[in-house]
N, C-alpha and C positions, 0 to 999 in steps of 0.2 A: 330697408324695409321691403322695397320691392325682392329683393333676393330674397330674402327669409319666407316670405309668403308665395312662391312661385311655386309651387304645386300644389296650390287654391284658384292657381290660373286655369290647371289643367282640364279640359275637356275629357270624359269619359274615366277611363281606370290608370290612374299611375301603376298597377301592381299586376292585372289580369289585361290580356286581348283575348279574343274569340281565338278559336283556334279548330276544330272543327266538331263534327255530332256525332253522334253512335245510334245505331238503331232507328234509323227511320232509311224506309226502304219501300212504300208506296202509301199513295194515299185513296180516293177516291174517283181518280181518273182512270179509264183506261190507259193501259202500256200501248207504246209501240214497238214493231217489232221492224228490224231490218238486216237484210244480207249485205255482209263486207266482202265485196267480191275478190279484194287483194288478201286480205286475211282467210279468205273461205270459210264464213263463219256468221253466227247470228248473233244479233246482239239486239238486246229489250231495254227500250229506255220508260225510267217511271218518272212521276212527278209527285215533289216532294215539297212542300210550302212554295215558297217563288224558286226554288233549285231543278233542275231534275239530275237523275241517275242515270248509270250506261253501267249494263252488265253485259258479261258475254255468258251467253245460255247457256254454253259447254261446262262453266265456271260459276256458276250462278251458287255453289255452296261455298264458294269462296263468295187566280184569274184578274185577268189586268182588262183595259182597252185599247194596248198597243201590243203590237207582235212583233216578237223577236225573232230573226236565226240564226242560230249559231254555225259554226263551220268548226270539225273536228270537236265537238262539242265543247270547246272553249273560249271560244272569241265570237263578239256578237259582230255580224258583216252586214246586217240588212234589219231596220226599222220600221216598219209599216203604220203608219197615223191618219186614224180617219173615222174610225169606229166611235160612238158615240156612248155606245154602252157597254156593258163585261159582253166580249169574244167567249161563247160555250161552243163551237164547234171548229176546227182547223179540217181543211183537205189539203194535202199538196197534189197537186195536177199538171204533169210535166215541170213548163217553163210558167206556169202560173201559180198561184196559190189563193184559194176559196176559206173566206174567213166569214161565220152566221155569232152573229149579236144579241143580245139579249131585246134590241127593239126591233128584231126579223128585218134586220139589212143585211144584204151578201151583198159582199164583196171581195170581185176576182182581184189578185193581184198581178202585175207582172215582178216575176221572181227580180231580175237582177237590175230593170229602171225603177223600181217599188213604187212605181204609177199604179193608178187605178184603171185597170182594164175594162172593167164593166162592173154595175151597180146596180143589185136588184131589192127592190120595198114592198115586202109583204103585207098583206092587214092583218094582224094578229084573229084578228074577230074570222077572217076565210082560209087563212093560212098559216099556220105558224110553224116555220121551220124546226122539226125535232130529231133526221136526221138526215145525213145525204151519204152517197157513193160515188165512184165512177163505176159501171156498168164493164166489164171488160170486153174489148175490141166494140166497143162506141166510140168513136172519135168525137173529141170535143163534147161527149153529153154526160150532164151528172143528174141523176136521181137523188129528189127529194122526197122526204119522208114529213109530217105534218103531226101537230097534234091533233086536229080533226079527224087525223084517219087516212085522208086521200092523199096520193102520191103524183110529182110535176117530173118529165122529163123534159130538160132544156138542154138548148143548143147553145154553148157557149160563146160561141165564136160569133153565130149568127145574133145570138139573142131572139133567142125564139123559143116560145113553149111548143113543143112537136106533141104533147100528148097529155094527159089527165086521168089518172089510176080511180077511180070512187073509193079504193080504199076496202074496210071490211068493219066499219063501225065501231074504232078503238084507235088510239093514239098509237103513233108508230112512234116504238121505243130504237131499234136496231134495222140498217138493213145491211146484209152482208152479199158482198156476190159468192156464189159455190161453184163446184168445180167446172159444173156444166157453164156454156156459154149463153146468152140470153135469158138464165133462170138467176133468181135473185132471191134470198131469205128475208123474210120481214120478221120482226118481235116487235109484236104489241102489247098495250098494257094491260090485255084483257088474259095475256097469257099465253094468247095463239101465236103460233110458229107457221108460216107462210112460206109454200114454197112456190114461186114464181114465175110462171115465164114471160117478163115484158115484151116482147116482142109480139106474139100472138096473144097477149093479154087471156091470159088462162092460167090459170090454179091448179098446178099439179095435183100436190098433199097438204093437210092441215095436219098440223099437231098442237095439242092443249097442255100445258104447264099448271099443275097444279099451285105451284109459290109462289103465282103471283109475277107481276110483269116481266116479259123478258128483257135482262139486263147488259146481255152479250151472243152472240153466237161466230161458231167459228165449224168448219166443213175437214176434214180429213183427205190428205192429196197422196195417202202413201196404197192406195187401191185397196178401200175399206168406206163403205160408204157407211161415213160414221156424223154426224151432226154434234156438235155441245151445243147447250142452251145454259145459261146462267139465271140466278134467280137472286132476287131482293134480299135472302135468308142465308147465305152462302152454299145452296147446291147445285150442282152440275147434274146436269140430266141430258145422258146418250142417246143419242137417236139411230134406230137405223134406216135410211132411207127408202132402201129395198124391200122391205120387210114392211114399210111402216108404223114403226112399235116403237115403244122406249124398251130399251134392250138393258138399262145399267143404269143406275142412281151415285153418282159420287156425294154423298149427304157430308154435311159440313164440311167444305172442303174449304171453306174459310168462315169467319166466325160475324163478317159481315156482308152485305151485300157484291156480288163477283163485276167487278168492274172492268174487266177484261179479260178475254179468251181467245187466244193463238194457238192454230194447231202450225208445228214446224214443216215448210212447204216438203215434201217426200221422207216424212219423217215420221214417228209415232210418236211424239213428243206433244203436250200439251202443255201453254202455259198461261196461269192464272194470275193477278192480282185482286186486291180488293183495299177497302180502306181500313184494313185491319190490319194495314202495317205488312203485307204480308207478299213475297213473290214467291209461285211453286210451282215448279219442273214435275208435271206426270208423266210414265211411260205406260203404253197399253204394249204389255208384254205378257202379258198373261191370260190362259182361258177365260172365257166371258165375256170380254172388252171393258174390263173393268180397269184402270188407270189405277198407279203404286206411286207412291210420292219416292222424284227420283233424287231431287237438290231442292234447298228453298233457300231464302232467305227471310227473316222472321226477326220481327220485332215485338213489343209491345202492343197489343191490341187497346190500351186503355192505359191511361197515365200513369209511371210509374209515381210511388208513394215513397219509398226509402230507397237512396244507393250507396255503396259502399266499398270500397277497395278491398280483394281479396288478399291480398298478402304484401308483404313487405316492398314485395319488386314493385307493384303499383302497376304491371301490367292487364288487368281482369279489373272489371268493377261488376261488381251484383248489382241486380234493379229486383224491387219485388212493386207489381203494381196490380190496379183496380181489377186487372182480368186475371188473379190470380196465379198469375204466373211468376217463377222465380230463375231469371235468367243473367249467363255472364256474357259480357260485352269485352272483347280485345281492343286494349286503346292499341295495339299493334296493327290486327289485320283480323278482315272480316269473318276470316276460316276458321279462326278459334272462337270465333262464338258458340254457344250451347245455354240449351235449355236445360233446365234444372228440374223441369215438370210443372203440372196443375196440380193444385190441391182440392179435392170433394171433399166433401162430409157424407153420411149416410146417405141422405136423399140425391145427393149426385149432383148438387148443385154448386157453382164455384164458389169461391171464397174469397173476399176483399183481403187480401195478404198487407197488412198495415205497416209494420217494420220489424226485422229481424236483426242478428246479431254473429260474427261469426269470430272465429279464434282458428287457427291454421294450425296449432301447437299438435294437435293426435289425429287431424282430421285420413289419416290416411290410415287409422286404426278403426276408429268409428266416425259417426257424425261430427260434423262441426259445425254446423248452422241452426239455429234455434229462430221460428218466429212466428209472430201472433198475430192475428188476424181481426178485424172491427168486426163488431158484434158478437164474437166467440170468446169462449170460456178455456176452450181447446188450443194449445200451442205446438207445433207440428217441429219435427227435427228432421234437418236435410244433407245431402252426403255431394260435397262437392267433387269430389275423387270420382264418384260411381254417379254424375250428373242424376240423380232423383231425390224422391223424398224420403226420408229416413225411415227407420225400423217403428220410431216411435210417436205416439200421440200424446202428451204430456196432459194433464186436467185431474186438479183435486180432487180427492174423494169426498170433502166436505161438502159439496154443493148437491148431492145426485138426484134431488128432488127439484132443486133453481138452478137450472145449470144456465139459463135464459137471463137472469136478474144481474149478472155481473160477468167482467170482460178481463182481459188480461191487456195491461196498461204499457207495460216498460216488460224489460227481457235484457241480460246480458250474461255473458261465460267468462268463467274466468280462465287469468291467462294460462293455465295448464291444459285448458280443451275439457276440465272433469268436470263442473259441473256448471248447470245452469241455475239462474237466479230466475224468478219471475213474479213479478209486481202484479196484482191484481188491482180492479176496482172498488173492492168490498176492504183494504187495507189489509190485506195479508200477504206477507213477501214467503216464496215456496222456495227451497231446493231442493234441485234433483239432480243426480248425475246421469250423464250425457250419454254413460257405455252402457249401462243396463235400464234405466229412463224409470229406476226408484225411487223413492222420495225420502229426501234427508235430512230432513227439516224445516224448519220454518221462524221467524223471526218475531219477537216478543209474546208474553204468555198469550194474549191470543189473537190480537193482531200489531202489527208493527205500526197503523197510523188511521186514525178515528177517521180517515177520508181515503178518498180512492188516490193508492198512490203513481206517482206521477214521473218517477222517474228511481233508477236502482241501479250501482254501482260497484264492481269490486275492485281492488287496487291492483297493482302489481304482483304482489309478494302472496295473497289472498290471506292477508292481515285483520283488513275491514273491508267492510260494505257500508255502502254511503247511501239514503234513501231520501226522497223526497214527495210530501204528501200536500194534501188541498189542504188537511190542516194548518198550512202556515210552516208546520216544521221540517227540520231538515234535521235526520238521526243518523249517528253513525253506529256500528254495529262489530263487534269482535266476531272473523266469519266464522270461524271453527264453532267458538260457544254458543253462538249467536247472543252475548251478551250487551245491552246498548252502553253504551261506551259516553256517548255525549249525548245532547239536544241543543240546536240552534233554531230561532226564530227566525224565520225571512218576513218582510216588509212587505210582504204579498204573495196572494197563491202561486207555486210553481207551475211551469208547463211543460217542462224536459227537463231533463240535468245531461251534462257531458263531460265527463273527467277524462282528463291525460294522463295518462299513466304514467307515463317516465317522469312528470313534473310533479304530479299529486297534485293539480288545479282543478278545479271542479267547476265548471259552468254552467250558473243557473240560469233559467228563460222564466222571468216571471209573467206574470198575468196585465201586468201596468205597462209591459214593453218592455221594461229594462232587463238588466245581467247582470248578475252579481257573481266573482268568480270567489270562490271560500278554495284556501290553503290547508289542504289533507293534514299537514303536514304540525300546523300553528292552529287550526282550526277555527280561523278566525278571517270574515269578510276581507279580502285586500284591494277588490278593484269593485266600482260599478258603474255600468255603462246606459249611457242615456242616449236616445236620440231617434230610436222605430218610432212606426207612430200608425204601426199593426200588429196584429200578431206574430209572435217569430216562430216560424214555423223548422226551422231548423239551426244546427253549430256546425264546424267543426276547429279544429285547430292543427297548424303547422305543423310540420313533424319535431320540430325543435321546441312548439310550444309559445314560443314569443307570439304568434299571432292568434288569432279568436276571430274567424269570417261567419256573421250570422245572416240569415236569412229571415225575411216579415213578410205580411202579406202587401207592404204600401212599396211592393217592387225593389226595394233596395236591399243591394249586399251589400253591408258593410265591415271592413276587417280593422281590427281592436287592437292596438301594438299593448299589451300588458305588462313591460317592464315601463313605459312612460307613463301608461294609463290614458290614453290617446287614443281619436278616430286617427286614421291615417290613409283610408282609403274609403269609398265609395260611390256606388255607379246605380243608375235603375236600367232593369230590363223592363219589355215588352209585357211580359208575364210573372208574380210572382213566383221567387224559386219553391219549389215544395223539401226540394232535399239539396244537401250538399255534402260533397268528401274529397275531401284536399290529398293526395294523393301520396303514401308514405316516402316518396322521395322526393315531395316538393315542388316537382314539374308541373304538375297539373292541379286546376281544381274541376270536379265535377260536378254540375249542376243539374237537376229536372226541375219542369217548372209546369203551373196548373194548365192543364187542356195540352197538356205537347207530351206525345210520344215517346221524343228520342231523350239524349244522354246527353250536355251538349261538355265541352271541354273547354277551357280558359288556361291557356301557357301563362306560367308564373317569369315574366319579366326579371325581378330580381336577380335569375342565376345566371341571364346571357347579357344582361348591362349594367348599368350605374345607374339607380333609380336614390335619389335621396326622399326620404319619406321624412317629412315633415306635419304636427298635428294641423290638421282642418281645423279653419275658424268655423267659430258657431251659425254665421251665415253663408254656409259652403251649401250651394245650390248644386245638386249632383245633375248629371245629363244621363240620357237614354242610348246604351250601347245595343244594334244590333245584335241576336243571338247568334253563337258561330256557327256557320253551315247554312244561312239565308244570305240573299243578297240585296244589296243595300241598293236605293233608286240613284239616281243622276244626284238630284240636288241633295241627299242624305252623301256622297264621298262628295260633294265640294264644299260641305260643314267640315267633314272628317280633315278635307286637309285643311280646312281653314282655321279648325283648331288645332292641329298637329303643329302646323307655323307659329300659333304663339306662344309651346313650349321652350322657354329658355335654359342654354346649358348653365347648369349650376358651375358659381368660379367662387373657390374657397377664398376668403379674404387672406390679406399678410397672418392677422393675428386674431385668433378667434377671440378675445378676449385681454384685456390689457393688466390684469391679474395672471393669469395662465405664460408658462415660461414656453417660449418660444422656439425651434431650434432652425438653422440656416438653411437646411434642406441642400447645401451643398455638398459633393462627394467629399469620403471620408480621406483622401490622398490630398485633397486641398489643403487641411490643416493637421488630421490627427496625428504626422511627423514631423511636425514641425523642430517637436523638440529634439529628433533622434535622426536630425540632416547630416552631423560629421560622421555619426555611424552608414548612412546611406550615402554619402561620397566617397569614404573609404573602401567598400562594396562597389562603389561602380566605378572606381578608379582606372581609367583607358590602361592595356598593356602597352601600346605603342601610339605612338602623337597620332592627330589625326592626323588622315590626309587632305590635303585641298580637293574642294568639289573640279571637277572639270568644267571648264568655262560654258553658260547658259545666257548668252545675251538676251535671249526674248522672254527669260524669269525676270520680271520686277522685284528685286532685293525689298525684303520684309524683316521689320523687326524681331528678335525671338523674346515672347511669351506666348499667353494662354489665349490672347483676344490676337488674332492676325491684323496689322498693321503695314502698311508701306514707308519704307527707307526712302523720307526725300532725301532729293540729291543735294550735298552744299558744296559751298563754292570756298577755299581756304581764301581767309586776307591776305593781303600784306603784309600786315604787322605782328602777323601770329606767329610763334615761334617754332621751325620745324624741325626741333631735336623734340620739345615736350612741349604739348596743346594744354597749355591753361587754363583755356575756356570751359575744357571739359570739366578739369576739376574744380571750377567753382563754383559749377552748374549747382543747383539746386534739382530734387525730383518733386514733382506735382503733388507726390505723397507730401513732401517735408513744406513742399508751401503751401498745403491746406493745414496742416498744424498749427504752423505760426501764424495763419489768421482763424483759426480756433473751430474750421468746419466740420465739427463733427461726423456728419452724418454724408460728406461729401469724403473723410479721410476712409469711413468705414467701406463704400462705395468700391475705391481703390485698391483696397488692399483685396474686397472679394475677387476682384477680376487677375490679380498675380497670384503665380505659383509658390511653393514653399520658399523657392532659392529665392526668390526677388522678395517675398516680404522678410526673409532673413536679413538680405540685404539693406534693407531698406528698416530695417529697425536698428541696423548695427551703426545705421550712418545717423543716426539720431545722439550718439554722443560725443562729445564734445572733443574726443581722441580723433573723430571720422570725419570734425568739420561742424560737428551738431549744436547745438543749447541748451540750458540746463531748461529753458523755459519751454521749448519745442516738446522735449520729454516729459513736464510738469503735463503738457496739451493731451499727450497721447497718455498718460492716465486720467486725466477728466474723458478723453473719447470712453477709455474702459469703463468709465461709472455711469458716463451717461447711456452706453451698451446698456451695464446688467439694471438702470434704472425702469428703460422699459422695457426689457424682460423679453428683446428680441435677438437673434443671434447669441443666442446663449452660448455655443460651443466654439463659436469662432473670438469670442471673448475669454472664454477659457485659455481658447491655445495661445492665442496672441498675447495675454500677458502670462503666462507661463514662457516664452522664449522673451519676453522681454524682461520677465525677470532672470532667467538662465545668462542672459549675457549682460546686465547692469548692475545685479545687484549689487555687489560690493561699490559699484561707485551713487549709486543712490541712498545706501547706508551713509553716504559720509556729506549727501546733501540734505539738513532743513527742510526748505522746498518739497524737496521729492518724499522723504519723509514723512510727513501732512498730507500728500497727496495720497500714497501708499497705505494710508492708514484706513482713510476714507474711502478706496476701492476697497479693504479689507471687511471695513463696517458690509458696506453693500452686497458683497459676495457672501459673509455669515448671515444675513437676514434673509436670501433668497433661497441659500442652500436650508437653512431651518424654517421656511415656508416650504421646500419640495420636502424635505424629511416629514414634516407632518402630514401633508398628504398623503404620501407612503404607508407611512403609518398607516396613518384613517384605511386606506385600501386593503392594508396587511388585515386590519383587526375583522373589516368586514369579510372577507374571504374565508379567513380562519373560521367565524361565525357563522357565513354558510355552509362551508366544508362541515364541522361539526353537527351543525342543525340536524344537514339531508342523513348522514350517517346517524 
């Protein structure tokens, strides 16, 4: 019992591991930026949930209470503990390191003893630490920045305040040092841009930001007095210093607040992120000083809603999410990403892109993507070939007065690429085809389902179309005539449908939780699954179909084995998944999930091991797997291996079953010649004697068979005769004295460990010409009944009374005894062979039956 239920032991996924994420590429921290002196080169690292990123600039288009650092950005070397609350500001400063807390403690560290150097306690109410710098060529002094407004220079070393700024009547958001030495930039939240000189405590120039506080600024080193300012809104705004004007507006240069601004030291390079997912490389190469987008990298601004594998190869998955964008993601490499574009409406405002559909079949003729959007009526068609949005805007003519009162629900192509289906809210299923975006019908006299429908489907062959409405029903449809074909009641309102195509399964998501999958094929419910206990917010199924991995809102993936009708897997994440897409070759499954950005990827275990899937009992309490691409704390890997330890390897028993006929699993030269050995000695019959080996005194002399053995030495009697050894010949062998005391399962034993020649011999010496008994021989056909009684070594009970009947028969015809014996292994062998013939059978007739069906 313990072996049969041991993947109910398992902690996390028997089926899926993390594997890594796509699409997330910064969040709301500022980047850093640093020179590889051996490489000659920049590289920008961002911070992405508990991970961060390292890009190199050239290439870029290809909060806790403890601080870590990394070395070569993969190995953590040094742990800093002492902070009492979230660490929001980091300085590194030489051989030290300045970490400000969320309860306005600083504290210096020393880099490589990770003692505490010095400790400084603000009063939030006179002080509160909002940002700090080092001052370039101040030794040992950092400048602090305050939300009050006033600014502290302190001597680190000493521990000394040297000085007290009053500040300018606004929270200091930013202070950056510029090119000049003893001048400093400030950004406050009032807007104002500060130019500095601490040392003689004078104010060069102000500048006023119209968006609202400054979010970053960064100074130009390549002999262009140029300033960026960042804004709450995501625009950049150029300054010229000399001049003092704003010279240039970079307006949205991100779609949310700019959380960091690097100009490249001697360089015209500017670079940006923001928490819109988003890293971008400007150059100012052109009149005006106005900045050209040179490289980025770019994800998702807003969760995605549906993702989905582009093609067969399973390399590209689509994301279409809340910031209207529809973009593909390389599970390869980051350089074949591409945006697909934004979708507007007339008034220019984005569009909640909800889930689309795509078909590869003619996309390189026309369109091949179709999809619909929440709150609209309108369904948009997109061109993956030529990465935009398509030629066409799809929306009935029937509404043109309510184009507001109903939405477009479901969507799918069938598989020639010609035309699209699309499910309304109002119960009217449209088509149209995909090359000139006409309308070509539509499904029942005048709508397909008294409720808004919920989900629509075409087959393989485009045969039928399969629909699903809030009415309860489920219609199927002749797609050419649009004739309906059947009506099936479900047990509850639907909330998706997903069919396979190569199988004709159909998978419904009802409203109660459950799944019911209906056969295209038979048309009739064959599986239903229990056990969400939220919403399911999404399917998909394997490429072969045997599995069914759904998604709920109560965190759990669960995947469905359909030919048992079994759970057989299940895990919770962090975050309910929103979408999934199992990858058409199997590798991969892809997940998005609510509030997260990226794409994340789970490696399917099955094709690189020996995973035995067995059904989950009904009180199978699932665990919380880490997303892949975060990292897990100390004590979350010393659960991981403590569950990994008490996965046990599966060991098949002798006999799965004591009905089911069993075979020896030993090689087929052990026994399958037995009967054709005077044929194989005649064949290997030496051309000339041997020869004697050449003498080896320090070989210890070994018996020849199949199990190696040592030649004790013996010592001849005295009385033994030295023309002919007696002894020998009336030895008995171990085989023929477990016979005559009737050990069955000890003679069976024996004979497995000898080769053909020695069980030859050793059956030939069983008759009574050799030395043998008629009763010895009676014993070795009870061994054979009690063989095929339990139905183990089937084939080595085969061979072995085939050569013992090949060389006895005639003299066990002419014994009684053996006769009676002989008859009753006969019984036993016709009753096993006509229990495997019926099985046969049974197997023949049901294959027949589904060969025929699917045809």
């Amino acid at each position: 019992m313990e072996r049969e239920n041991r993947n109910c032991n398992i902690k996390g996924s028997a089926i899926f591991s993390g594997f890594r994420a796509l699409g997330l590429y910064s969040n709301h921290l500022a980047h850093v930026l640093r020179f590889h002196k051996k490489h000659r080169e920049f590289y920008v690292l961002t911070a992405v949930g508990q991970c961060f990123h390292t890009y190199n600039v050239s290439k870029v288009s290809t909060s806790d209470v403890i601080i870590y650092v990394f070395a070569s950005f993969i190995q953590v070397v040094h742990t800093y503990t002492g902070h009492q609350g979230d660490v929001h500001l980091l300085l590194p400063f030489g051989d030290h390191l300045i970490s400000v807390d969320k309860d306005n403690v600083v504290i210096i560290w020393d880099v490589e003893s990770e003692d505490t150097y010095l400790q400084i306690s603000y009063d939030k109410a006179s002080f509160e630490v909002s940002a700090l710098m080092h001052p370039s060529t101040y030794l040992n002094k950092i400048l602090f920045g305050s939300s009050q407004g006033s600014l502290q220079l302190w001597n680190i070393k000493s521990n000394k305040l040297l000085f007290t700024f009053p500040g300018w009547a606004s929270a200091v958001t930013v202070l950056q040092q510029t090119p000049a030495v003893d001048v400093v930039g400030v950004g406050l939240a009032s807007g104002q841009i500060i130019i500095h000189n601490i040392r003689c405590n004078e104010t060069l120039m102000k500048f006023q930001q119209d968006w609202g506080p400054v979010t970053a600024l960064s100074f130009r080193t390549d002999g262009h007095p140029i300033m960026a300012s960042g804004s709450p809104i995501g625009h950049i705004g150029l300054w010229d210093l000399e001049e003092k004007k704003l010279v240039s507006q970079m307006r949205d240069a991100h779609t949310t607040a700019i959380a960091g601004l690097t100009f490249l030291q001697n360089e015209p390079l500017l670079i940006t992120n923001g928490a819109d997912n988003a890293i971008r490389v400007w150059i100012f190469d052109v009149a005006g000083g106005d900045g050209r987008l040179l490289r980025h990298r770019t994800g998702h601004s807003a969760p995605p809603t549906k993702i989905k594998h582009n093609d067969q190869s399973g390399l590209n998955i689509l994301s279409a999410g809340q910031d209207g964008t529809l973009q593909s993601f390389s599970t390869v490499h980051e350089r074949f990403n591409k945006s697909l574009g934004h979708v507007h409406v007339k008034l220019m405002c984005a569009i909640f892109m909800l889930l689309f559909c795509i078909e590869t079949a003619r996309q390189s003729d026309w369109d091949g993507i179709i999809a619909c959007h929440r709150g609209f009526l309108v369904t948009t068609t997109w061109s993956y070939q030529k990465g935009s949005i398509g030629a066409h805007k799809l929306e009935p003519e029937r509404f043109n007065k309510n184009l507001w009162s109903y939405v477009v629900q479901a969507v799918d192509i069938t598989s020639c690429g010609n035309f699209a289906v699309i499910a309304l809210s109002s119960g009217h299923i449209d088509v149209y085809n995909m090359q000139s975006g006409f309308h070509r019908g539509h499904y029942g006299k005048d709508k397909a389902h008294a409720g808004p429908v919920r989900g629509v489907s075409v087959d393989a062959l485009n045969q039928l179309t399969v629909s699903v409405g809030a009415d309860r029903l489920l219609k199927i449809w002749r797609f050419k005539s649009k004739e309906l074909l059947h009506t099936h009641s479900l047990p509850a309102a639907p909330a998706s449908s997903l069919l396979h195509r190569d199988s004709g399964m159909l998978a419904i998501a009802l409203d109660d939780f459950t799944i019911q999958i209906l056969d295209m094929e038979t048309r009739r419910a064959v599986r239903r699954f229990s056990g969400h206990r939220g919403q399911i917010n999404d399917m998909t199924f394997s490429p072969d179909g045997r599995w069914l991995i759904t998604a709920s809102m109560d965190c759990a993936i669960r995947t469905w084995d359909l030919p048992s009708g079994s759970l057989v897997d299940c895990f919770l994440v962090d975050a309910a998944a929103v979408s999934l897409s199992m990858s058409p070759t199997g590798n991969f499954l892809a997940s998005s999930h609510v509030d997260g950005l990226g794409i994340y990827l789970w490696s399917n275990n099955t094709l690189c091991s020996m995973v035995s899937l067995r059904p989950l009992s009904a009180d199978y309490e699932p665990t919380v797997i880490m997303l892949p691409g975060t990292c897990p704390s100390k004590e979350e890997e010393e659960v991981l291996d403590a569950d990994s330890s008490e996965m046990l390897e599966y060991i098949s028993p002798a006999q799965l079953d004591e009905h089911l006929v069993t075979l020896s699993l030993l090689p087929d030269s052990r026994w399958k010649n037995l009967l054709h050995l005077d044929i194989i000695k005649k064949k290997n019959k030496p051309k000339e004697p041997p020869k004697l080996p050449k003498a080896a005194p320090f070989f210890i002399p070994t018996i020849p068979g199949l199990v190696p053995q040592f030649a004790l030495p013996t010592t001849p009697s005295e009385d033994q005769s030295k023309v002919v050894n007696l002894g020998v010949l009336a030895q008995k062998s171990t085989f023929y004295l477990q016979l005559e005391n009737a050990l069955d399962n000890n003679s069976l034993k024996l004979l497995r460990e000898l080769g053909p020649s020695a069980i030859e011999t050793e059956l030939r010496a069983l008759s009574p010409d050799m030395g043998g008994e008629v009763r010895v021989m009676q014993s070795f056909l009870k061994m054979i009944s009690s063989i095929l009684q339990s139905k183990r070594d089937f084939d080595l009970a085969q061979a072995y009374l085939a050569l013992f009947l090949k060389l006895h028969l005639r003299f066990i015809a002419d014994q009684p005894e053996l006769m009676e014996e002989a008859e009753s292994v006969s019984a036993h062998l016709e009753e096993t062979w006509m229990s495997m013939q019926t099985l046969l059978n049974q197997n023949i007739c049901l294959l027949s039956y589904i060969k025929s069906a699917l045809l």
